[in-house]
C-alpha positions in Angstrom: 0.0 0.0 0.0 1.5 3.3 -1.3 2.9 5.8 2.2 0.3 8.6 2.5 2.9 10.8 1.4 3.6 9.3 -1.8 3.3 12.2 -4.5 0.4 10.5 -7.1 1.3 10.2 -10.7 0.6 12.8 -13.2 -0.4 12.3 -16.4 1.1 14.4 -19.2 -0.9 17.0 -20.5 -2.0 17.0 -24.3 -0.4 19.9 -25.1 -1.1 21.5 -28.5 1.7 23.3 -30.1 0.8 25.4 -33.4 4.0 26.3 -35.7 3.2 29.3 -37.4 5.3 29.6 -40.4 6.9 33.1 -41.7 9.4 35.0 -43.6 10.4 36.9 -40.9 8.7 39.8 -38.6 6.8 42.7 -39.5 6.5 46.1 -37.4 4.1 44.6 -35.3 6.2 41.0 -35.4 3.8 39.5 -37.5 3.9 38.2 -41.3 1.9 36.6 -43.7 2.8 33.2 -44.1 3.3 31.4 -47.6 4.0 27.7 -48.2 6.5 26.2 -49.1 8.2 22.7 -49.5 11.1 20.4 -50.3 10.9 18.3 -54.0 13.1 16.1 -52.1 11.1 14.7 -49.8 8.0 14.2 -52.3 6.9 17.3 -53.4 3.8 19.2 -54.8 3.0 22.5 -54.8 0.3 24.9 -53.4 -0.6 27.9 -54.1 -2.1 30.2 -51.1 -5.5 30.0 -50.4 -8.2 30.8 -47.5 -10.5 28.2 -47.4 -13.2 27.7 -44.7 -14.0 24.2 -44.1 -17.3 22.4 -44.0 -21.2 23.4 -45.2 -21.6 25.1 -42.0 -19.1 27.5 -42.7 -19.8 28.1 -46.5 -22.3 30.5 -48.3 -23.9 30.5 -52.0 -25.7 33.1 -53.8 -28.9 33.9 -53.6 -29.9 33.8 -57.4 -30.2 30.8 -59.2 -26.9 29.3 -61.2 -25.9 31.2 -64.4 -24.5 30.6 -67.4 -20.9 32.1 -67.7 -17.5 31.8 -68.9 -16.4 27.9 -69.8 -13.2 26.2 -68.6 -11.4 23.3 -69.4 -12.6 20.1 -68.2 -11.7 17.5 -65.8 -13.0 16.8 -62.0 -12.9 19.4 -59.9 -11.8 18.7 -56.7 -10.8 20.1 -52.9 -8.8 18.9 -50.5 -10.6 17.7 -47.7 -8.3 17.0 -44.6 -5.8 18.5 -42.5 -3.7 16.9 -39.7 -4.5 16.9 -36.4 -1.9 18.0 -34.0 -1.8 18.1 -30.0 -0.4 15.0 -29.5 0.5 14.0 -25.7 4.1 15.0 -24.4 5.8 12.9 -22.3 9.5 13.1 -23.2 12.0 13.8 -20.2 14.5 15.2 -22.6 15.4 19.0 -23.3 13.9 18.5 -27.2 11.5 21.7 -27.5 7.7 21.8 -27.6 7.9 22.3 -31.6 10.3 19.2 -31.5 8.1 17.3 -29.0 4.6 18.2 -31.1 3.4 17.8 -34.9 2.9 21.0 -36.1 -0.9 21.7 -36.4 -2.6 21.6 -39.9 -5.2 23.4 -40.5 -8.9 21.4 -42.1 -9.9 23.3 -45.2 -12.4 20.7 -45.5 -13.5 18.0 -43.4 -15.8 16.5 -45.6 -15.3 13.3 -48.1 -12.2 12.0 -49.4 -9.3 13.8 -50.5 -8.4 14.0 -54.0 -5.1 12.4 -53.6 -6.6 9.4 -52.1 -9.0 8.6 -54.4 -7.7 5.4 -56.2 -6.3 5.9 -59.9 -8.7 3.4 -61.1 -11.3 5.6 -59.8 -10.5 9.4 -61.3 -12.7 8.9 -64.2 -15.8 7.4 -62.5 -15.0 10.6 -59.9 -15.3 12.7 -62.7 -18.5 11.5 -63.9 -20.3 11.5 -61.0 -19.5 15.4 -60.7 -21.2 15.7 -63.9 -24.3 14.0 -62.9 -23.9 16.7 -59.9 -23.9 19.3 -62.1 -26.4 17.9 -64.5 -28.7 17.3 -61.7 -27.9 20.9 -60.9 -27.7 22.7 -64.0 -24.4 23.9 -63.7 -22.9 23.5 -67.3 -20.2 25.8 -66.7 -17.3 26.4 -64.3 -19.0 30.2 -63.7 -22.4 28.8 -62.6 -22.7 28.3 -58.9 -25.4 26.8 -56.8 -28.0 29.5 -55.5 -29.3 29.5 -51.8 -31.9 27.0 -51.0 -33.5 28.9 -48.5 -36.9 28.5 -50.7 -36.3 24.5 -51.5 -35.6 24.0 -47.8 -38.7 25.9 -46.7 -40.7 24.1 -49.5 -39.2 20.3 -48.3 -40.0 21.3 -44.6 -43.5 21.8 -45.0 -43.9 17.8 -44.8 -43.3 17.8 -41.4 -46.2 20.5 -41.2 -49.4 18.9 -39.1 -52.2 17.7 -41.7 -55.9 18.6 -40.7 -57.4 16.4 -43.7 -55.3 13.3 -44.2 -57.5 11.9 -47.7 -57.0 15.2 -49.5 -53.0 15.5 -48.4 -52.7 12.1 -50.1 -55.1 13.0 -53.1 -52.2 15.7 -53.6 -49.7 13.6 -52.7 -50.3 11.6 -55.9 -51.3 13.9 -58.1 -47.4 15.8 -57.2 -46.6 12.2 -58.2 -47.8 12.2 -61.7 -46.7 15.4 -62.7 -43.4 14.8 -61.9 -43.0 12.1 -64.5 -43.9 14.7 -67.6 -41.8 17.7 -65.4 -38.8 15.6 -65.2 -39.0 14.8 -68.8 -38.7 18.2 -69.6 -36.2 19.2 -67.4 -34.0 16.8 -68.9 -35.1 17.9 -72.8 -34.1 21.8 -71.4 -30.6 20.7 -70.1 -29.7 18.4 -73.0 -30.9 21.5 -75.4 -28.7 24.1 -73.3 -25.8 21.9 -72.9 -25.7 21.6 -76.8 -25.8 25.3 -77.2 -23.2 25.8 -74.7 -19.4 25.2 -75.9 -17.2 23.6 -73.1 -16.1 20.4 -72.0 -18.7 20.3 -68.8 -21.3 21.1 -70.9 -20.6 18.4 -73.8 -19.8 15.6 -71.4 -23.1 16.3 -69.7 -25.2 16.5 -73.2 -23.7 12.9 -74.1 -26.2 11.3 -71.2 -28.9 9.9 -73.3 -32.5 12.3 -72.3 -34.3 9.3 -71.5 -32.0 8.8 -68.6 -31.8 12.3 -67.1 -35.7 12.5 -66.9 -35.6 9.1 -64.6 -33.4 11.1 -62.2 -35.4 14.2 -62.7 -38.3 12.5 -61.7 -36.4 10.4 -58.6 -35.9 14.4 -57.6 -39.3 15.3 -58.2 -41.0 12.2 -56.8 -39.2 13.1 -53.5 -41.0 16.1 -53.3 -38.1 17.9 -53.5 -38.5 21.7 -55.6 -35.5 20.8 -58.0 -32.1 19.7 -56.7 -30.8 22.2 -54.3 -28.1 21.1 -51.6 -27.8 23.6 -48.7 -24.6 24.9 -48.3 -25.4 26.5 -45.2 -26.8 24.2 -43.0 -25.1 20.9 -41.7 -23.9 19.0 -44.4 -25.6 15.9 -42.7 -29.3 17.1 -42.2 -31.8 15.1 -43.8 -32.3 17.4 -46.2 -28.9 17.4 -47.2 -28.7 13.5 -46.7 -31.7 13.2 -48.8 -30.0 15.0 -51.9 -27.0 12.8 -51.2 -29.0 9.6 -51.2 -30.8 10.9 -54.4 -27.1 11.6 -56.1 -26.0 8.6 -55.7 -28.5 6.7 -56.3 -29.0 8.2 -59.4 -25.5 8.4 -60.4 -25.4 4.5 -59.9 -28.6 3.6 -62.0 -27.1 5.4 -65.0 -23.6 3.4 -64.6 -25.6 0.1 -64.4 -27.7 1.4 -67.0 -24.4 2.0 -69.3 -25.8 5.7 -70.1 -22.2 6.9 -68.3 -20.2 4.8 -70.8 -19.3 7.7 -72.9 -17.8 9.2 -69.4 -15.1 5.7 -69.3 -17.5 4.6 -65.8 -15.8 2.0 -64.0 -18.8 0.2 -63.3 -17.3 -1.7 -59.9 -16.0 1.5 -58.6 -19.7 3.0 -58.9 -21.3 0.4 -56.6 -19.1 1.9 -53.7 -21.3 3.6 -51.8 -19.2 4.8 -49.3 -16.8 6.0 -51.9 -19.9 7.5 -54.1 -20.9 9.6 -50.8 -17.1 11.2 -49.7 -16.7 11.8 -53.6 -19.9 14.0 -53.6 -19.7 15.2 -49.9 -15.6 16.7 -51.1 -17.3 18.2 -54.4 -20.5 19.6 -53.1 -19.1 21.0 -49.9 -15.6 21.6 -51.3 -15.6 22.9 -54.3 -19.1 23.8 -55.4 -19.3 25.4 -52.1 -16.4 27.6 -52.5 -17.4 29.1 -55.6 -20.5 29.8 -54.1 -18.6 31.5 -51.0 -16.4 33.6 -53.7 -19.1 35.0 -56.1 -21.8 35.6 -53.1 -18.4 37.8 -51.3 -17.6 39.4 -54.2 -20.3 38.9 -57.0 -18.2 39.0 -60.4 -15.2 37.2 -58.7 -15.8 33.7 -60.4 -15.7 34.8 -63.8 -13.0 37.2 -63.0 -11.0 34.0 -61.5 -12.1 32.0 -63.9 -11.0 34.7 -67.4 -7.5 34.4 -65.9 -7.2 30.8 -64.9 -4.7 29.8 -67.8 -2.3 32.6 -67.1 -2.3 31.7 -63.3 -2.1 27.8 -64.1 0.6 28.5 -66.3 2.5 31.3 -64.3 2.5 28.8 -61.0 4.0 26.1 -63.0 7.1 28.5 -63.5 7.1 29.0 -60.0 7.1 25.4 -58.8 9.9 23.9 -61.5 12.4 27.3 -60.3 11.3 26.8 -56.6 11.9 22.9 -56.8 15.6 23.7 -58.7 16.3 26.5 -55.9 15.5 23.8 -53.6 17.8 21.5 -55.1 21.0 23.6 -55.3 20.2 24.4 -51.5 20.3 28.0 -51.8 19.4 30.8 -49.3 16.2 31.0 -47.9 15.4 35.1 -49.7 16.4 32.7 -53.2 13.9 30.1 -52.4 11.1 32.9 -51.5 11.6 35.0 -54.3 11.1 31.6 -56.8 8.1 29.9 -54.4 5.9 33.4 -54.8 4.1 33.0 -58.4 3.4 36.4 -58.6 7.4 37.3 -59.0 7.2 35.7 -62.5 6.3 37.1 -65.5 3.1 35.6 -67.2 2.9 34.5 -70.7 0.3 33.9 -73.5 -0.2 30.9 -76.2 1.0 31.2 -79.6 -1.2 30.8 -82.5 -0.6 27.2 -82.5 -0.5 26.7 -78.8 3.1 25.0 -78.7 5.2 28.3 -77.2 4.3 31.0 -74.8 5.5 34.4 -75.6 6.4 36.0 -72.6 5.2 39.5 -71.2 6.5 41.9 -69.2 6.8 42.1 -65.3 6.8 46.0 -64.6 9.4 47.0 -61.6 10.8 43.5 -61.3 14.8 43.9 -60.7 17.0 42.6 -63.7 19.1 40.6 -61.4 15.9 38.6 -60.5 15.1 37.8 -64.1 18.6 37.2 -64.9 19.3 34.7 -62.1 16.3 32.9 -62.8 16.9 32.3 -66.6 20.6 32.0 -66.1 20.6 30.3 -63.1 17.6 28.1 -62.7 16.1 27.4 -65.8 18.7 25.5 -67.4 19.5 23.9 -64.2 15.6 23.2 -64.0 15.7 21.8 -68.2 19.2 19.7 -67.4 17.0 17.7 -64.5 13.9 17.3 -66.3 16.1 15.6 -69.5 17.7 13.4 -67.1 14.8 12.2 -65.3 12.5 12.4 -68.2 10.2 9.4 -69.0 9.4 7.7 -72.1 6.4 9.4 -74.0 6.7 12.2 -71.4 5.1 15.7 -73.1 7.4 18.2 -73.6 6.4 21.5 -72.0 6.5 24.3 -73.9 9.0 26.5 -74.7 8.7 30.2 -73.2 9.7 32.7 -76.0 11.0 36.0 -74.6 10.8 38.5 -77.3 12.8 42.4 -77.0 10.7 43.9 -76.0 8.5 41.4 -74.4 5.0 41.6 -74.8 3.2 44.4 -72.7 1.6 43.3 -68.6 -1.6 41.7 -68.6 -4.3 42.6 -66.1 -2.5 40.5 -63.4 1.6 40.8 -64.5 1.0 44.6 -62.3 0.1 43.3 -58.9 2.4 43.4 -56.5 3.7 40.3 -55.0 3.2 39.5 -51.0 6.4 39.0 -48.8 9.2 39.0 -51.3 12.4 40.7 -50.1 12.6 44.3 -51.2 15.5 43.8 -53.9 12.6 42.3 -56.3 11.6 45.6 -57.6 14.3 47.5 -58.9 15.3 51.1 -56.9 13.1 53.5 -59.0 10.2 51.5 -58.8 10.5 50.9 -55.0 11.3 54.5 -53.9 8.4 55.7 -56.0 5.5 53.4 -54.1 3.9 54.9 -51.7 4.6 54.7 -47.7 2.0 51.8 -47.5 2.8 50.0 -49.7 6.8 50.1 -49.3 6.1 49.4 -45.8 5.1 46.1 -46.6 8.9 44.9 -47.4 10.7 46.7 -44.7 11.7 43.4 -43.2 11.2 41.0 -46.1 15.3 40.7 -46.7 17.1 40.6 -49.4 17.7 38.1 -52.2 20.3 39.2 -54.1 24.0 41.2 -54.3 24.1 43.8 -55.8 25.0 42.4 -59.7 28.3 42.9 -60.3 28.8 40.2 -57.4 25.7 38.0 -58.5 27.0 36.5 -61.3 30.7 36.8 -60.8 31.8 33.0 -59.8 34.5 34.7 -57.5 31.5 35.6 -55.4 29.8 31.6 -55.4 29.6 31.8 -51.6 26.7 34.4 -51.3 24.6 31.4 -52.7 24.4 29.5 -49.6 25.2 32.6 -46.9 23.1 33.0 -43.9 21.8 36.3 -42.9 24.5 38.0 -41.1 27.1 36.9 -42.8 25.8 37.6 -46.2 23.9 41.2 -45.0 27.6 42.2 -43.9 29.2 41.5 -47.0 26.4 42.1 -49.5 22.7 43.2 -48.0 23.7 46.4 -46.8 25.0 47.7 -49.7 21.9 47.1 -51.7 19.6 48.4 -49.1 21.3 51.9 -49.3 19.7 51.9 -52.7 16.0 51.8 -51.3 14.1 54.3 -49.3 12.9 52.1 -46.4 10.1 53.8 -44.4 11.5 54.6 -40.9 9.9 53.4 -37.9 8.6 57.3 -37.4 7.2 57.4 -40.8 5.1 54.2 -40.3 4.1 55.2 -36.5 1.0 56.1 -38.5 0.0 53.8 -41.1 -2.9 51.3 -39.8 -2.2 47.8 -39.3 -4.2 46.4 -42.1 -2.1 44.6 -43.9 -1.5 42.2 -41.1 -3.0 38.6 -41.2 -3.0 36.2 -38.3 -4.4 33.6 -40.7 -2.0 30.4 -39.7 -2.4 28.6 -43.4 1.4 26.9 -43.4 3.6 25.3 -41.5 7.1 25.5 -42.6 9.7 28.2 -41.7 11.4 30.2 -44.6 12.4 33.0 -42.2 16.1 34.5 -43.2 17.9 33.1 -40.5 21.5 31.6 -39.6 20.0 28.4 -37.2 20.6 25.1 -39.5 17.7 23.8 -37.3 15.8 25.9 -40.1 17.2 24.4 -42.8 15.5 21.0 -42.0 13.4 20.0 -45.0 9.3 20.0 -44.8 6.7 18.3 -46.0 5.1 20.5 -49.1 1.1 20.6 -48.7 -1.4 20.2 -51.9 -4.1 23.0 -52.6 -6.2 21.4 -55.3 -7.6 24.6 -56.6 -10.7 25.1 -57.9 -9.3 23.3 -61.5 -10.9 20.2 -62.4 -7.8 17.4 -62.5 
């Protein structure tokens, strides 16, 4: 029997330990984080993006979906997961907390299956059954959204209303059930007859579903007494109304595999009978992806199409970004090096040629010629040399970028100003000639680069791979004297708007000399709102 004075055992505490990733303080020792990985530990790329997770979190516009601008075709999808963190400590040794504890993910989305998981056999039948979503919904392009259900979710409640005459609320039960045979055969001949109009790969895959088909599951809506197919983003994404239009969508989608009317769509008929795998396919679309859209255009009505007008220069622009960012990674160099390729904005965007096999590249107003030069010089044939050698057979080339002198004039996005890279981006004149807000932004972003006469000289090698002190004694300071950095004074007075305590990454790309910092990190994946 333990002595009365025996201390009792303590458990250890979960303690949670969040590791907020940045590029180094701002004035108010915050800074917007950005993510960033290592190709050689797996990599993949995301690109920055504030989602809220789950239908209770997500909004859709109030008018009903509308036609709009088309984009190129595939399954759209949203990752779905984040990693938990906040595991128990209950080492003795003198590790840290952030050694001790995962670093906390954030969920975007909790719901369905994550795009990454879903089995290769299974991509195409994924596809297709975000088709018969859309179908179901009459969203035949990438710019229609869903509209609020606020009316189909007060119409479906009102069966759940008390009943005074039980014979006549049957009478009209059935003759709701008739009707919905002849409604749901027109609904399908409207959407086959405005899918044909419509030019775009959503659109075409959706008119070849024989009409015959879509007016069964036009009437399976209908005979539910349901006032068209209408998920409700807002609400729990497992009510039973929602549960109801997830039954209905799968159901559906699964009579027209069996039925063969999905053939044209390459179906794997085994993979449809998965039920479970049917419901987190829809639950990641409808409250991932559909559900973001909604949240953008009802924010910011316009937004989609905006998005959506520019999505091949962004596509294309991030691809840049990732092969220069993976080589930077590679040939270890500094941290400011690694930023300045990771951020997509620092590169210049291009446009198709005629016939689509080269991009002629456009101008990137107040970018710093050493940037541009270190990057073509630099990284891109270091980038070309280790695609060739790991290149596989019947591989497609990508295409060539053609930069022409002078290069074609900035598009609509080429002006913006990229977030968080260090200040010797933009050349001198351009810097010194923003204004105090917006050159306050990069007073303690770094810098990247010497100044060029030591940047390319190979005597000079060694600032590659510097840390901060060591390389802001023998190189930084001399370019900072080149740019009028606000003074503490002269930002005593600027708001703190620009500050975001949004925790979306979790790796550290401050400028430091700590090799604990140099430890290589898991990239994460943002599926964007792109169909794969």
């Amino acid at each position: 029997m333990p002595s009365p004075n025996t201390p009792k055992p303590t458990k250890a505490s979960p303690k949670k330990h969040k590791t907020k990733v940045n590029f180094g303080a701002n004035r108010s020792g915050k800074r917007k984080a950005s993510p960033i990985a290592d190709s050689a530990t797996g990599t993949s790329f995301k690109k920055k993006a504030r989602m809220d997770g789950g239908a209770s979190g997500s909004t859709s516009t109030g008018a009903s979906a509308s036609t709009g601008a088309t984009d190129a075709g595939g399954a759209e999808s949203t990752d779905t997961s984040g990693r938990a963190a906040g595991a128990t400590n209950t080492d003795t040794n003198d590790a840290t907390p952030a050694e001790k504890t995962p670093a906390k993910k954030r969920a975007r989305n909790p719901h369905g299956i994550r795009p990454k998981e879903v089995p290769e056999n299974a991509k195409s039948t994924q596809r297709a059954l975000q088709r018969v979503i859309r179908a179901m919904s009459g969203l035949l392009t990438q710019a229609d959204v869903l509209p609020s259900a606020t009316e189909a979710r007060n119409h479906y409640d009102k069966r759940f209303d008390d009943v005074d005459d039980y014979r006549a609320h049957m009478r009209t039960l059935v003759d709701e059930s008739r009707t919905a045979v002849q409604a749901g055969s027109d609904l399908a001949t409207r959407l086959i007859r405005d899918a044909k109009r419509i030019s775009g790969p959503i659109a075409n895959d959706i008119a070849r579903i024989p009409e015959a088909h879509l007016a069964t599951v036009f009437t399976m809506v209908l005979k539910a007494d349901l006032k068209g197919f209408c998920p409700d983003l807002e609400g729990p994404a497992y009510s039973a109304y929602n549960q109801l239009h997830r039954h209905l969508t799968v159901s559906a989608f699964q009579f027209l595999s069996a039925s063969f009317a999905l053939s044209a769509l390459d179906v794997n008929n085994k993979v449809a009978e998965d039920t479970i795998l049917m419901c987190d396919m829809y639950d990641n679309y409808v409250y991932g992806t559909l559900a973001q859209k909604a949240r953008m255009e009802r924010r910011r009505p316009g937004s989609l199409a905006q998005s959506l007008k520019h999505g091949a220069e962004y596509k294309a622009r991030t691809r840049v970004a990732k092969v220069r960012f993976e080589t930077a990674v590679r040939l270890e160099l500094r941290k400011p090096v690694k930023r300045m390729a990771y951020i997509a904005e620092v590169h210049s965007d291009d446009e198709h040629s005629a016939g689509g096999e080269v991009r002629r590249v456009r101008e990137k107003p107040g970018r710093n010629p050493v940037v541009a030069r270190f990057f073509r010089e630099e990284l891109d044939p270091e980038a070309e040399a280790y695609r060739k050698r790991n290149a596989k057979r019947g591989q497609k080339e990508p295409k060539t970028r053609i930069r022409t002198d002078p290069p074609l004039p900035a598009s609509e996005i080429g002006v913006n100003l990229p977030p968080d890279v260090p200040v010797d981006f933009f050349t001198p004149e351009f810097y010194n000639a923003l204004s105090l807000k917006e050159r306050a932004r990069y007073v303690n972003t770094g810098v990247a680069f010497p100044l060029e006469e030591f940047a390319f000289d190979e005597a000079h090698d060694g600032w590659k791979t510097m840390g901060k002190v060591e390389f802001m004694a023998k190189y930084g300071n001399d370019v900072l004297t080149q740019y009028d950095i606000p003074t503490p004074e002269e930002m005593d007075g600027l708001p703190d708007s620009d500050i975001d305590d949004e925790e979306d990454v979790e790796i550290n790309l401050e400028d430091t000399d700590d090799d604990e910092d140099e430890a290589r990190e898991e990239m994460q994946v943002d599926e964007e709102l792109s169909e794969v």
